[in-house]
N, CA, C and O atoms as a Maestro MAE file, in Angstrom:
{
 s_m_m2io_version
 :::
 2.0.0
}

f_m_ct {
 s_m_title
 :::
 protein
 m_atom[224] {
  # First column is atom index #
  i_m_mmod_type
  r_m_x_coord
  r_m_y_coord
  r_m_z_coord
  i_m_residue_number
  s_m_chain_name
  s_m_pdb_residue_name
  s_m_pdb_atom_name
  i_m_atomic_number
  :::
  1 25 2.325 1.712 14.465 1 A "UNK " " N  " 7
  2 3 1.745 1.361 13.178 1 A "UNK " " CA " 6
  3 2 2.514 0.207 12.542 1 A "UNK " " C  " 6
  4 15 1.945 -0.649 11.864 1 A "UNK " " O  " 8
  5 25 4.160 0.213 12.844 2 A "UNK " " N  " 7
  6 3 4.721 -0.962 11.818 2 A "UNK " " CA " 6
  7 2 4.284 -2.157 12.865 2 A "UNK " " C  " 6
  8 15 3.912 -3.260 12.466 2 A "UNK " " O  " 8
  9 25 4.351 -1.900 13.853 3 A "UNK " " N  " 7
  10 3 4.410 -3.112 14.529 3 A "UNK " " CA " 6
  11 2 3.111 -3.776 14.775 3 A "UNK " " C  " 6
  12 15 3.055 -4.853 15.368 3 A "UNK " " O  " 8
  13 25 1.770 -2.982 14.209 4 A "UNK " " N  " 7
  14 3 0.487 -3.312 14.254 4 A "UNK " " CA " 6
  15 2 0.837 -4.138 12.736 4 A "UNK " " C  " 6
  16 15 0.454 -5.304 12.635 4 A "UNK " " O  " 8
  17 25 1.395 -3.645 11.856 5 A "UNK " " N  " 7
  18 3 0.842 -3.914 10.477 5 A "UNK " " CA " 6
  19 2 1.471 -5.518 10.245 5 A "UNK " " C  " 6
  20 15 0.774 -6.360 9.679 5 A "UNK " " O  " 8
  21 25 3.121 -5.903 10.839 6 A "UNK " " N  " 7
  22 3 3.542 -7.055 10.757 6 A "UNK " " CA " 6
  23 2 2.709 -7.746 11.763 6 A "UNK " " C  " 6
  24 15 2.601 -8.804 11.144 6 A "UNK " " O  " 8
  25 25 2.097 -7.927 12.756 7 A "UNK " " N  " 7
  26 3 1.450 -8.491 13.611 7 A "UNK " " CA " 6
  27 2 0.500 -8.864 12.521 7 A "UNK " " C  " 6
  28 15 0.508 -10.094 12.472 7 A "UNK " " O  " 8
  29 25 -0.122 -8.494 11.838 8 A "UNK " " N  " 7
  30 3 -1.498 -8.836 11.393 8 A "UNK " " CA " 6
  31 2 -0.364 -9.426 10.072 8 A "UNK " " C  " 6
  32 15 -0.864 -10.332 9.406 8 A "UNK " " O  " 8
  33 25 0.757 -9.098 9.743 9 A "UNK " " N  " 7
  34 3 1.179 -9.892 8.621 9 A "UNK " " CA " 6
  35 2 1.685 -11.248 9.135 9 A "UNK " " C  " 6
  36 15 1.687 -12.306 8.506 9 A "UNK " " O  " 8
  37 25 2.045 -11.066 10.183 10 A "UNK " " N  " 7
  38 3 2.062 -12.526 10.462 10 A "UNK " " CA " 6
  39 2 0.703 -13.394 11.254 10 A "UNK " " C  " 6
  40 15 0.799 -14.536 11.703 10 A "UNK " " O  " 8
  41 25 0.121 -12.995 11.270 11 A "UNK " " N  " 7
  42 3 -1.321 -13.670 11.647 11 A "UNK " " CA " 6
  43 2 -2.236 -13.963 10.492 11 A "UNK " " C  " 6
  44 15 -3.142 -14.783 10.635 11 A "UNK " " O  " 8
  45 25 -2.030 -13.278 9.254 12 A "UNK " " N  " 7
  46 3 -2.718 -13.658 8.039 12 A "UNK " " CA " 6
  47 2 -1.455 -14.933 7.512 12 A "UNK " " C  " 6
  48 15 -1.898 -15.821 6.783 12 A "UNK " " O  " 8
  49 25 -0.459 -14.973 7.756 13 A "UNK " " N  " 7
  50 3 0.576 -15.739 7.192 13 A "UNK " " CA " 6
  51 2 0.520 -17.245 7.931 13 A "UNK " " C  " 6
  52 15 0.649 -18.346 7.397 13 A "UNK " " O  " 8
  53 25 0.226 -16.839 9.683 14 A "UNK " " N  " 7
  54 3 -0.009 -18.020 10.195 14 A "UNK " " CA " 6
  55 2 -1.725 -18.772 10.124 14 A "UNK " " C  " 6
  56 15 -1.946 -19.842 10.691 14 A "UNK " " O  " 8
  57 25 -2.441 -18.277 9.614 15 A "UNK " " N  " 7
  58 3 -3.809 -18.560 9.450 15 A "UNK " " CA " 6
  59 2 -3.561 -19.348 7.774 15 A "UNK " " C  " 6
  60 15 -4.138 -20.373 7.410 15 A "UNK " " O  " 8
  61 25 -2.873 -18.799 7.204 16 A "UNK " " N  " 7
  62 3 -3.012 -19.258 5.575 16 A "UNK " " CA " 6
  63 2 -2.167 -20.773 5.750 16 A "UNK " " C  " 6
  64 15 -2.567 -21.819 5.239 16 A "UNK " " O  " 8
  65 25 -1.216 -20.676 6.382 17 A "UNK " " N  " 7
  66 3 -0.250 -22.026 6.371 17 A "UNK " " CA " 6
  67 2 -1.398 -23.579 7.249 17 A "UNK " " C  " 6
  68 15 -1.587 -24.779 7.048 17 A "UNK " " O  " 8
  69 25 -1.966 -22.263 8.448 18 A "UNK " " N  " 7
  70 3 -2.746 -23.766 8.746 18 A "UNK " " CA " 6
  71 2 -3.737 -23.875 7.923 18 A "UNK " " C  " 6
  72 15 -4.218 -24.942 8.307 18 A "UNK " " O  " 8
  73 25 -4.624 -23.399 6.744 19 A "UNK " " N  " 7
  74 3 -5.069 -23.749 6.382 19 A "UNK " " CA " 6
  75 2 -4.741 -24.657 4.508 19 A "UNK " " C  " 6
  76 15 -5.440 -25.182 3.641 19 A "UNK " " O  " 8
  77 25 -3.099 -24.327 4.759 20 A "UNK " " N  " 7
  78 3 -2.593 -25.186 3.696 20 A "UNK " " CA " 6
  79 2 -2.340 -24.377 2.415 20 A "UNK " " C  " 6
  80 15 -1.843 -24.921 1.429 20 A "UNK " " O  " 8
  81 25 -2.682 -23.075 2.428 21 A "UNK " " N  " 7
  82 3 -2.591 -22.294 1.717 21 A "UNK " " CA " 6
  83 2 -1.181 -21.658 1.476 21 A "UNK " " C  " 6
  84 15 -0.690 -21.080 2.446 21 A "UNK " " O  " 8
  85 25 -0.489 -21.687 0.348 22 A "UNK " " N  " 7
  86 3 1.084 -21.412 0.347 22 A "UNK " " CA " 6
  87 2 0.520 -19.881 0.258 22 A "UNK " " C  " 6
  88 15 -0.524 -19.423 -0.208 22 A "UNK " " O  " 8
  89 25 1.930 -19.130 1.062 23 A "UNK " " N  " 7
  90 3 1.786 -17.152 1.068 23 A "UNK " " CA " 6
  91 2 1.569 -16.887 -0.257 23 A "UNK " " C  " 6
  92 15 0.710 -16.036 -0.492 23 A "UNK " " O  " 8
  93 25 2.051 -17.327 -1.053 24 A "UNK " " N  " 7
  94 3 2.207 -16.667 -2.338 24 A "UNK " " CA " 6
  95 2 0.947 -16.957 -3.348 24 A "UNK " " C  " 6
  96 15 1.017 -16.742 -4.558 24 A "UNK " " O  " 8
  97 25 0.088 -17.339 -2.859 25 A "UNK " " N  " 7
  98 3 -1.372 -17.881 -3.445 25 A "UNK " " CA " 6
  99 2 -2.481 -17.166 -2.472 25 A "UNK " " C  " 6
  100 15 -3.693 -17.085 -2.669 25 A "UNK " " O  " 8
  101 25 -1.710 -16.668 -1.355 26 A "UNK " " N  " 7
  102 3 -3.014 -15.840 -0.742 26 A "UNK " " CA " 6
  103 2 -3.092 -14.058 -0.596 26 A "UNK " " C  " 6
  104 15 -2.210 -13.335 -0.132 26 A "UNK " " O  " 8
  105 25 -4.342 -13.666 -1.111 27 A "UNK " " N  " 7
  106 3 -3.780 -12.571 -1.731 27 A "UNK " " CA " 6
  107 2 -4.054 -11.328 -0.459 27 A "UNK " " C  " 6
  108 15 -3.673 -10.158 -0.520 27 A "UNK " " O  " 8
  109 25 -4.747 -11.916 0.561 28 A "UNK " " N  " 7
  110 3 -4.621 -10.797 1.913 28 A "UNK " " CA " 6
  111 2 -3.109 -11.300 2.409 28 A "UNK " " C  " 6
  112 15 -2.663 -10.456 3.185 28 A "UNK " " O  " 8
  113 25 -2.511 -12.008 2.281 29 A "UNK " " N  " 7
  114 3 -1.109 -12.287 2.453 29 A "UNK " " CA " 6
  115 2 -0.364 -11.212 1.884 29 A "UNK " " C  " 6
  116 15 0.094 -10.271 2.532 29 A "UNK " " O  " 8
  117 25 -0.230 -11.420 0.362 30 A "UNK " " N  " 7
  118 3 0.473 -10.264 -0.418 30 A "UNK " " CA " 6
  119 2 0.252 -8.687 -0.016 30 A "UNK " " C  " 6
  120 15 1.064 -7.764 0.049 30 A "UNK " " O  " 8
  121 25 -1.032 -8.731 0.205 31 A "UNK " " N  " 7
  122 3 -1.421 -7.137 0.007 31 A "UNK " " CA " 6
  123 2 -0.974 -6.628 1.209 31 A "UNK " " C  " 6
  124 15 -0.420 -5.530 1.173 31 A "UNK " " O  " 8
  125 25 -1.122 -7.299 2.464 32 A "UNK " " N  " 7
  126 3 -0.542 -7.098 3.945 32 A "UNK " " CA " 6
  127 2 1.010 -7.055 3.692 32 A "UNK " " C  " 6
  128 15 1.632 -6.351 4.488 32 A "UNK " " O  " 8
  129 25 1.828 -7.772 2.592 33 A "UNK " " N  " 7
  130 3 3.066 -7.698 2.242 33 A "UNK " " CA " 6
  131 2 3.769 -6.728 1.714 33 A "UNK " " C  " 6
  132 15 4.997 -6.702 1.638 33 A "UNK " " O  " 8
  133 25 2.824 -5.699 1.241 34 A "UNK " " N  " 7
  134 3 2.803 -4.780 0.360 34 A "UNK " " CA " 6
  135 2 2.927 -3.578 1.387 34 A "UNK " " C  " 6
  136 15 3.749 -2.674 1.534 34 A "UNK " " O  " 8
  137 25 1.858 -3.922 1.981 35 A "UNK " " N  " 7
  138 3 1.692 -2.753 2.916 35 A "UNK " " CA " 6
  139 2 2.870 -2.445 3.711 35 A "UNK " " C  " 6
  140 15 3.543 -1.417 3.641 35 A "UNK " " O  " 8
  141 25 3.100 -3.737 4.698 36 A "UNK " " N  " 7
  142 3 4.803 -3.649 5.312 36 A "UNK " " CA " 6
  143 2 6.276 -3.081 4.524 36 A "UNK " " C  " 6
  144 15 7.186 -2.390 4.982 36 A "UNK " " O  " 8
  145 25 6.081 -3.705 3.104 37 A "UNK " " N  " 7
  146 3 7.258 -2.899 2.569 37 A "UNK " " CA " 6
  147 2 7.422 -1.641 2.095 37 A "UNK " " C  " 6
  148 15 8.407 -1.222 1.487 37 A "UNK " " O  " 8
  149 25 5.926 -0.733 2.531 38 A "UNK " " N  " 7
  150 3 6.064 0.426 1.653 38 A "UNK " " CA " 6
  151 2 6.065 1.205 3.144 38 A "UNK " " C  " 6
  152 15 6.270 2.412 3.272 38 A "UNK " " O  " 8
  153 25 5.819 0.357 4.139 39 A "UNK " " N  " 7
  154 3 6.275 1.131 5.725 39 A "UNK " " CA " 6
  155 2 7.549 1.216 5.762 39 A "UNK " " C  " 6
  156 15 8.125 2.264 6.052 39 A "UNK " " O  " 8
  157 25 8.126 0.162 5.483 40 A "UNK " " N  " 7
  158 3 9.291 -0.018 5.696 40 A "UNK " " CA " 6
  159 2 10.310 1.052 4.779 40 A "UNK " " C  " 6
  160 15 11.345 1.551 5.222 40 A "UNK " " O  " 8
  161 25 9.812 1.248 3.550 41 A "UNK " " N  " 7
  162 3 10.565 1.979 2.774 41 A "UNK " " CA " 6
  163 2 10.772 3.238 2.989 41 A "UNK " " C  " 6
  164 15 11.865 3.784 2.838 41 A "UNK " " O  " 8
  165 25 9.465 3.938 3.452 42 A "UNK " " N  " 7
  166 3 8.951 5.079 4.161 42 A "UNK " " CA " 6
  167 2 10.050 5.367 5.489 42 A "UNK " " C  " 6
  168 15 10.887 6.243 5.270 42 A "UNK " " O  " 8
  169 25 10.091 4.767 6.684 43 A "UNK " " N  " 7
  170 3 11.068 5.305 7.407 43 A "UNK " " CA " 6
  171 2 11.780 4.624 6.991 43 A "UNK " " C  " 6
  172 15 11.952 3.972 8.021 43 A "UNK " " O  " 8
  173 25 12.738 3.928 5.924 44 A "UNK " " N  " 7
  174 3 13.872 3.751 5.453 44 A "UNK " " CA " 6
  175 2 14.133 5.545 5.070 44 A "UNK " " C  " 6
  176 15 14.988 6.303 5.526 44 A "UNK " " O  " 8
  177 25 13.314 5.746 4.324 45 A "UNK " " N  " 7
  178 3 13.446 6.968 3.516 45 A "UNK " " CA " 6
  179 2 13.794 8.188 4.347 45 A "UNK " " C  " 6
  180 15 14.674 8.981 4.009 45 A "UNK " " O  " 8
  181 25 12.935 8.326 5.648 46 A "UNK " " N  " 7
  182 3 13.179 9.280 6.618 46 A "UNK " " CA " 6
  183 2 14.347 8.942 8.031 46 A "UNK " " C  " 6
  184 15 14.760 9.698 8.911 46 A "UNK " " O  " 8
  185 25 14.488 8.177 7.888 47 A "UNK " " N  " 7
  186 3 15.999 7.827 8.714 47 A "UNK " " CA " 6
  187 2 17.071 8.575 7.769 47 A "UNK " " C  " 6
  188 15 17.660 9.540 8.257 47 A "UNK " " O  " 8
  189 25 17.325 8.229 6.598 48 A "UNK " " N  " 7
  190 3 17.989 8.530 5.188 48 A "UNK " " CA " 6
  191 2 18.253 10.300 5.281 48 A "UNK " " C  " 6
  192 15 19.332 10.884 5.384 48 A "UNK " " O  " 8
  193 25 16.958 10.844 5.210 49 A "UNK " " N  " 7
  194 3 16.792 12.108 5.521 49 A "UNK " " CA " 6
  195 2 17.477 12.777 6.291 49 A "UNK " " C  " 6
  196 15 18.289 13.677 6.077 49 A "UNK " " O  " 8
  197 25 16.960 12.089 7.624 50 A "UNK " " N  " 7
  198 3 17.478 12.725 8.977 50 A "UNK " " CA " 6
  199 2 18.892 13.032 9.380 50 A "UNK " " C  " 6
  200 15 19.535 13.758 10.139 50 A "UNK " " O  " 8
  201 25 19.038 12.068 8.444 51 A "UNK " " N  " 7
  202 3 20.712 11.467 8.813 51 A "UNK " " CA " 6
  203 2 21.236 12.757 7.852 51 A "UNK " " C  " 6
  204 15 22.070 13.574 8.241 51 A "UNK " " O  " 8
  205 25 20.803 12.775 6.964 52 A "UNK " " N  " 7
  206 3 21.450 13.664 5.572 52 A "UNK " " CA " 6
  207 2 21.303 15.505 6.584 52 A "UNK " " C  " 6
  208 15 21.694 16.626 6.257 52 A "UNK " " O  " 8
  209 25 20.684 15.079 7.633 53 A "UNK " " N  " 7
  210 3 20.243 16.969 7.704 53 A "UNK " " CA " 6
  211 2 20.705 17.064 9.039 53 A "UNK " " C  " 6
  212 15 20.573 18.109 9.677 53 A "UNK " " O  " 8
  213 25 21.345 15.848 9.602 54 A "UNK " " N  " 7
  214 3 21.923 16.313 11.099 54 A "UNK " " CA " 6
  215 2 23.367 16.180 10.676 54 A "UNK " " C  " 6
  216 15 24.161 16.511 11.556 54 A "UNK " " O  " 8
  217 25 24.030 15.670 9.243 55 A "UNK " " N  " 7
  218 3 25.772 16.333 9.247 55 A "UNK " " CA " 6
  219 2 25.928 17.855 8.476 55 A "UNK " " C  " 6
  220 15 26.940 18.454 8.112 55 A "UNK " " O  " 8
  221 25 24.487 18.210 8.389 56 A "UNK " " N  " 7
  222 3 24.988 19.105 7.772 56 A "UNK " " CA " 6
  223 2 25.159 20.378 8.790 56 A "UNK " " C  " 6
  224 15 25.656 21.429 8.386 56 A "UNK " " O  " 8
  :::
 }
 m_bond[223] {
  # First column is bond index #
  i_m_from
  i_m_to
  i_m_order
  :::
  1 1 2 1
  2 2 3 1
  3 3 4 2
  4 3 5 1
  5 5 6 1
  6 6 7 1
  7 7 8 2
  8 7 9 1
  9 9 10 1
  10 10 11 1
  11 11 12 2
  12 11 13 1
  13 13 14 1
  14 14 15 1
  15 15 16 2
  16 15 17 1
  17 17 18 1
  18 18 19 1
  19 19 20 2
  20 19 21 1
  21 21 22 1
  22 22 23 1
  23 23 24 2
  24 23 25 1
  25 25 26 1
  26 26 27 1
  27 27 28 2
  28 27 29 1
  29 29 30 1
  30 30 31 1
  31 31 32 2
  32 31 33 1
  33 33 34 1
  34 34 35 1
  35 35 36 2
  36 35 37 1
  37 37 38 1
  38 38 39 1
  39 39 40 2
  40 39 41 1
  41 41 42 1
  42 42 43 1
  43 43 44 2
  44 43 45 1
  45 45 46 1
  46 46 47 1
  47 47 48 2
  48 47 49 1
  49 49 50 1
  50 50 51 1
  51 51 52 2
  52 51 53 1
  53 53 54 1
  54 54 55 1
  55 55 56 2
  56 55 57 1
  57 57 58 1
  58 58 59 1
  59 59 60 2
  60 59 61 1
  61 61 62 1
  62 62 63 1
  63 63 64 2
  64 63 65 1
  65 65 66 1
  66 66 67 1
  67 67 68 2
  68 67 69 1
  69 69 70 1
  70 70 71 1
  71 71 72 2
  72 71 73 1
  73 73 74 1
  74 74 75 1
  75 75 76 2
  76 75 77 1
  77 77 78 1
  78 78 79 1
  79 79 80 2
  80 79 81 1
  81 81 82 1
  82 82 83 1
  83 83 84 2
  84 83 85 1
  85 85 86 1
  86 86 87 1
  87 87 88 2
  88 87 89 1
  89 89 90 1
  90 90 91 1
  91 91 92 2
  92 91 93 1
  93 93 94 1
  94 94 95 1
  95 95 96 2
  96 95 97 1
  97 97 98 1
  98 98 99 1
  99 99 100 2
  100 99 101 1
  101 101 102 1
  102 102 103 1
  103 103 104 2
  104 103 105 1
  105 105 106 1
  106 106 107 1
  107 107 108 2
  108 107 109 1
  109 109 110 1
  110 110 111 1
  111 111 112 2
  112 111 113 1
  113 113 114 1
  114 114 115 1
  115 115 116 2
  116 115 117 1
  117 117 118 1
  118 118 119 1
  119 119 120 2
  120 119 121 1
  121 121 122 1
  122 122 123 1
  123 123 124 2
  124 123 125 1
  125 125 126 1
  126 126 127 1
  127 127 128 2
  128 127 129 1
  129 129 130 1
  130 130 131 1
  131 131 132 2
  132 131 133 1
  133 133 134 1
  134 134 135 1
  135 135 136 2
  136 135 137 1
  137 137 138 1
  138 138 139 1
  139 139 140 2
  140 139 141 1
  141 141 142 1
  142 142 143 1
  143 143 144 2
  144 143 145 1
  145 145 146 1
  146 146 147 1
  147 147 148 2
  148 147 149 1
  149 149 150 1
  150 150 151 1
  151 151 152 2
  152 151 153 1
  153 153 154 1
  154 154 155 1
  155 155 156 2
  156 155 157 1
  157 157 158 1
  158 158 159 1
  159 159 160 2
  160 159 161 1
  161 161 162 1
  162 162 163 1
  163 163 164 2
  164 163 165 1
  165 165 166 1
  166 166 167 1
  167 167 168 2
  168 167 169 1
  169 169 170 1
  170 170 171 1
  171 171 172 2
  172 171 173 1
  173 173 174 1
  174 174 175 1
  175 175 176 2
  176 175 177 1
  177 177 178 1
  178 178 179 1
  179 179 180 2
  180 179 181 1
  181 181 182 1
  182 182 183 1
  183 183 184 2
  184 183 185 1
  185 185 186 1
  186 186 187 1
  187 187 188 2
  188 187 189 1
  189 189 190 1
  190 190 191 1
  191 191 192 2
  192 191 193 1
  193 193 194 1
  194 194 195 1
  195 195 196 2
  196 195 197 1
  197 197 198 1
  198 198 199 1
  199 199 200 2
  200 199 201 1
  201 201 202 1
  202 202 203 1
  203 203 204 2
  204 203 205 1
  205 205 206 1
  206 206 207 1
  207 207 208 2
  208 207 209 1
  209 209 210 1
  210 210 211 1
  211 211 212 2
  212 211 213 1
  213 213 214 1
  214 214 215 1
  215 215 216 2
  216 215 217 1
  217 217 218 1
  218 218 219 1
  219 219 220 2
  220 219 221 1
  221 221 222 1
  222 222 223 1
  223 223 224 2
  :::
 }
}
């Protein structure tokens, strides 16, 4: 899933640049940006976890 979701974040990122469009003005850019960091935060969060319940 993360590695589907940056694939398509960087394919909306490389589609917007050739068409001259800065990231920060395109808003399937952002929202695909959005999406990656709340993956990311997510198993940030459960690594965090895991870690907390295998010293104990």
């Amino acid at each position: 899933m993360r590695r589907r979701c940056s694939r398509k974040l960087n394919q909306l990122g490389e589609a917007s640049l050739k068409q001259a469009i800065p990231l920060w003005d395109n808003p399937a850019v952002q929202e695909q940006s959005r999406r990656v960091d709340e993956l990311v935060a997510r198993v940030s969060e459960t690594k965090a976890k895991d870690s907390r319940v295998a010293r104990k």
